[in-house]
KEMI-242460 format. One record per residue: residue in one letter; x, y, z of N, C-alpha, C in turn. Coordinates in nm, 3 decimals. Layout:
<recs>
type  nx  ny  nz  cax  cay  caz  cx  cy  cz
A  X  Y  Z  X  Y  Z  X  Y  Z
...
</recs>
This chain:
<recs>
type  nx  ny  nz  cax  cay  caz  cx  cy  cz
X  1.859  0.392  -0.404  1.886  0.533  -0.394  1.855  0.579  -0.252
X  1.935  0.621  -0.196  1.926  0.707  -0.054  1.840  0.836  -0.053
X  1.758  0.831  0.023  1.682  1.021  -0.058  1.618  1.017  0.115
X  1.555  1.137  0.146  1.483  1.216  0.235  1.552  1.159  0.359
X  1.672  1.153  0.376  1.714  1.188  0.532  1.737  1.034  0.589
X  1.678  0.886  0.489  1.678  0.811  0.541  1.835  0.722  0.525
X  1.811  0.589  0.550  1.926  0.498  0.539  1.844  0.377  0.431
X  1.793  0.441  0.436  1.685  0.273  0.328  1.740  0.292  0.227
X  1.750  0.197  0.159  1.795  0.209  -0.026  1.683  0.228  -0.076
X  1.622  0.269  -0.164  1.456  0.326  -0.224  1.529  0.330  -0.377
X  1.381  0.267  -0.461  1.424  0.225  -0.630  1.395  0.393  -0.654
X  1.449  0.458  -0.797  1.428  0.572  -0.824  1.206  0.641  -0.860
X  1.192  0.551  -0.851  1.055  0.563  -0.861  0.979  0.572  -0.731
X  1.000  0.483  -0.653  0.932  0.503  -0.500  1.014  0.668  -0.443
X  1.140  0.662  -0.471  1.207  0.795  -0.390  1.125  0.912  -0.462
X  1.089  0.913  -0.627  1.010  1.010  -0.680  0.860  1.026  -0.648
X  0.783  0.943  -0.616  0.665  0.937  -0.517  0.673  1.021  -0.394
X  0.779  0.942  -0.325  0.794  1.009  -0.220  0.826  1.178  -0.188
X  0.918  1.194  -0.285  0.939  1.363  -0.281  0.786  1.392  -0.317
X  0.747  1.386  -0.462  0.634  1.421  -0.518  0.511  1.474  -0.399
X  0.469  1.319  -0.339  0.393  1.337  -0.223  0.402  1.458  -0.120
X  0.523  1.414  -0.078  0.548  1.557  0.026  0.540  1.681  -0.037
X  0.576  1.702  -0.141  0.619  1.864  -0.238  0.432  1.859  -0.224
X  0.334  1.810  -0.275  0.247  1.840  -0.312  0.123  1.819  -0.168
X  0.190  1.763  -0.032  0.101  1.722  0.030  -0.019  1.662  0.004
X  0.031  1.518  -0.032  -0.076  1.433  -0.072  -0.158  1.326  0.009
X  -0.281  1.358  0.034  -0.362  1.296  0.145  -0.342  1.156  0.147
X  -0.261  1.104  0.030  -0.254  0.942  0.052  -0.158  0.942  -0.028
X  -0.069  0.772  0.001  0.058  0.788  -0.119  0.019  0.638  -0.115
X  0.022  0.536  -0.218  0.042  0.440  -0.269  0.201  0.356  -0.288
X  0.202  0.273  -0.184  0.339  0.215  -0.186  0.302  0.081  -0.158
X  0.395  0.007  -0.202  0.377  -0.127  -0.158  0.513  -0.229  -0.099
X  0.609  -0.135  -0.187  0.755  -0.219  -0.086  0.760  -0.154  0.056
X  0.787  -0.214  0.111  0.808  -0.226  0.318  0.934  -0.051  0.327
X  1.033  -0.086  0.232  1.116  0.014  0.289  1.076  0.126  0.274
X  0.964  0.147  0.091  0.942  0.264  0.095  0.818  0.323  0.192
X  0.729  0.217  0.250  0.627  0.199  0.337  0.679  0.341  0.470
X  0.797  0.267  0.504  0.847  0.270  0.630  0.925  0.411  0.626
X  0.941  0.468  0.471  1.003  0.669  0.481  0.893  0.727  0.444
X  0.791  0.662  0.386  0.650  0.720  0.409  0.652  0.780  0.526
X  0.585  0.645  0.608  0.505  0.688  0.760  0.625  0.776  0.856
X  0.749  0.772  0.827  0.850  0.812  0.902  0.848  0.984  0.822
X  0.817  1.023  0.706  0.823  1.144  0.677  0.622  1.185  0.728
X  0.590  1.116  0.803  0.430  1.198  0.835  0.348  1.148  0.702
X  0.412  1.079  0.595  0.280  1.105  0.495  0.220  0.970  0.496
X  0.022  0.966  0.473  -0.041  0.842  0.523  0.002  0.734  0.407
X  0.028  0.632  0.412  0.016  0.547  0.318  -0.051  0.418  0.303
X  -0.058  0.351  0.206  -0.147  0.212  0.192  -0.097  0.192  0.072
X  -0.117  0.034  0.049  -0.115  -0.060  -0.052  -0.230  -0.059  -0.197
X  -0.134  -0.193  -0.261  -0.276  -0.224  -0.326  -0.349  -0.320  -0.256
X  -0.286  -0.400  -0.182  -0.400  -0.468  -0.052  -0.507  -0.361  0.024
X  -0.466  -0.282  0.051  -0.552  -0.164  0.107  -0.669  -0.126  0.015
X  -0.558  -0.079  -0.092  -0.710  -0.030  -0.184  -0.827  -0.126  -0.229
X  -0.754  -0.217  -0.233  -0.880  -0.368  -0.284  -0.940  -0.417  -0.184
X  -0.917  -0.402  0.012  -1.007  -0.392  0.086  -1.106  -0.265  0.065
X  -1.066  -0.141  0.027  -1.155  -0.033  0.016  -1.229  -0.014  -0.101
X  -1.204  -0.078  -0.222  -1.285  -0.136  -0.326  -1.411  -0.264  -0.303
X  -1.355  -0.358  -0.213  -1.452  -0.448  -0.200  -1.527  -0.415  -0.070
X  -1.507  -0.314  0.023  -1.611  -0.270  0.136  -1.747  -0.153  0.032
X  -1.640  -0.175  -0.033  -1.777  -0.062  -0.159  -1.808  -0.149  -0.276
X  -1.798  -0.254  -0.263  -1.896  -0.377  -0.355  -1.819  -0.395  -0.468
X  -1.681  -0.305  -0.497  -1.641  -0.290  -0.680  -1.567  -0.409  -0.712
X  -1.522  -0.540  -0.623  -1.438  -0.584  -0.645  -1.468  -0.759  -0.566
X  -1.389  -0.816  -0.604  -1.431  -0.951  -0.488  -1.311  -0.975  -0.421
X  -1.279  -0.931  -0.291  -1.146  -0.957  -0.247  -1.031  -1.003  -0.264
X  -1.108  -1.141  -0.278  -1.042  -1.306  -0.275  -0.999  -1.300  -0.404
X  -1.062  -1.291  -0.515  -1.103  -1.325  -0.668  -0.977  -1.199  -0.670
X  -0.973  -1.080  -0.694  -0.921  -1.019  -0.681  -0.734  -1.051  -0.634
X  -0.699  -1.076  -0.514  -0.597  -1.125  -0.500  -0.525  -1.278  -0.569
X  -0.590  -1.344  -0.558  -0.590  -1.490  -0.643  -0.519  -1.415  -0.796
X  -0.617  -1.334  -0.848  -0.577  -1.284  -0.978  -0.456  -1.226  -1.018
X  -0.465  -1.134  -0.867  -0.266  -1.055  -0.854  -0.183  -1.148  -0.845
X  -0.216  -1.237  -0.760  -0.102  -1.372  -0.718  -0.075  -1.478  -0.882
X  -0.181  -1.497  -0.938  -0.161  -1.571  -1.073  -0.094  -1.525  -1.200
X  -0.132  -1.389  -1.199  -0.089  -1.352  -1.339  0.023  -1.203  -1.313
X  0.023  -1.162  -1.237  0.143  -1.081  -1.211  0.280  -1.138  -1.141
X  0.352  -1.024  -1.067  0.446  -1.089  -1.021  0.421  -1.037  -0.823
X  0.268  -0.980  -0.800  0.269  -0.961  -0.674  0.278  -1.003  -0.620
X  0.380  -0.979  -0.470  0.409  -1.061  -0.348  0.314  -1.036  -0.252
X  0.285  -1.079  -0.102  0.229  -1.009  -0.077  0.220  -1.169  0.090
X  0.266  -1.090  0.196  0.264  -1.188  0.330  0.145  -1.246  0.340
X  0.153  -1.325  0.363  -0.003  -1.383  0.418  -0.080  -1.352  0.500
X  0.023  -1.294  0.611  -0.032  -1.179  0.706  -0.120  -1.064  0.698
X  -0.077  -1.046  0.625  -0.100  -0.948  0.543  -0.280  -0.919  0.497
X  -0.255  -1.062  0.434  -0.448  -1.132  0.351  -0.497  -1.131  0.486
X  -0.457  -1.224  0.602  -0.552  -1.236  0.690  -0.560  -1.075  0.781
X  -0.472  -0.999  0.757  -0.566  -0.861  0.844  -0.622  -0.800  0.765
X  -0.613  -0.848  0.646  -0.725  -0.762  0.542  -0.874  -0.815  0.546
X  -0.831  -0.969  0.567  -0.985  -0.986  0.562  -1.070  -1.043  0.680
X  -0.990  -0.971  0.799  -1.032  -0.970  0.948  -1.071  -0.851  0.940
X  -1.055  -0.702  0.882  -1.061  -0.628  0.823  -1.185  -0.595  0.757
X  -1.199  -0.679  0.650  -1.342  -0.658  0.561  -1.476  -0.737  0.655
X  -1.430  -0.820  0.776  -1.507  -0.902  0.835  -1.545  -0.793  0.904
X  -1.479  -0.691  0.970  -1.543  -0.623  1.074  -1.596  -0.493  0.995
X  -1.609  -0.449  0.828  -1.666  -0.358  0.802  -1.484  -0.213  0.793
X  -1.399  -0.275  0.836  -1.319  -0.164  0.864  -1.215  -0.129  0.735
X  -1.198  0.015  0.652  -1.114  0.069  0.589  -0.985  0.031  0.634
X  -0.871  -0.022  0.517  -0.715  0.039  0.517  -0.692  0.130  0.502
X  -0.777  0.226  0.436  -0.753  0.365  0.358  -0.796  0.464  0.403
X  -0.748  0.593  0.450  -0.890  0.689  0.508  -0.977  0.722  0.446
</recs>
């Protein structure tokens, strides 16, 4: 679905986030596909993952990173770059939030 001005194709659920977010000015939006990532940050609104949030869960003790991803990767269908793991947990090495 084409929505907010962009050229990205967006599933009807990320494009409803996305309006939602903006209509309500929401201090954070939760996305995890790249395109809808990318009309996020391009409409001003902050966003992050569930990689994000599970660095900001395990800098606050609730979670075990590793154990944690292993678990998404085994029993769901989450993708997720490898790149990705290692700035997260270059990331948790230096003490630093994905999330504000």
């Amino acid at each position: 679905m084409r929505a907010l001005g962009s050229d990205e194709l967006l599933d009807p659920g990320e494009t409803a986030a996305l309006l939602l977010a903006r209509e309500i000015q929401a201090d954070l939006l939760l996305l995890d596909e790249r395109k809808g990532r990318a009309v996020a940050q391009r409409l001003g609104l902050a966003v992050t993952g569930t990689v994000g949030v599970l660095v900001r869960a395990s800098l606050e003790r609730l979670v075990d990173f590793d154990q944690a991803i292993a678990r998404l990767r085994a029993e769901t269908n989450f993708r997720v770059d490898d790149a990705v793991i290692a700035e997260a947990r270059r990331r948790l090495a230096q003490g630093l939030k994905l999330l504000p």
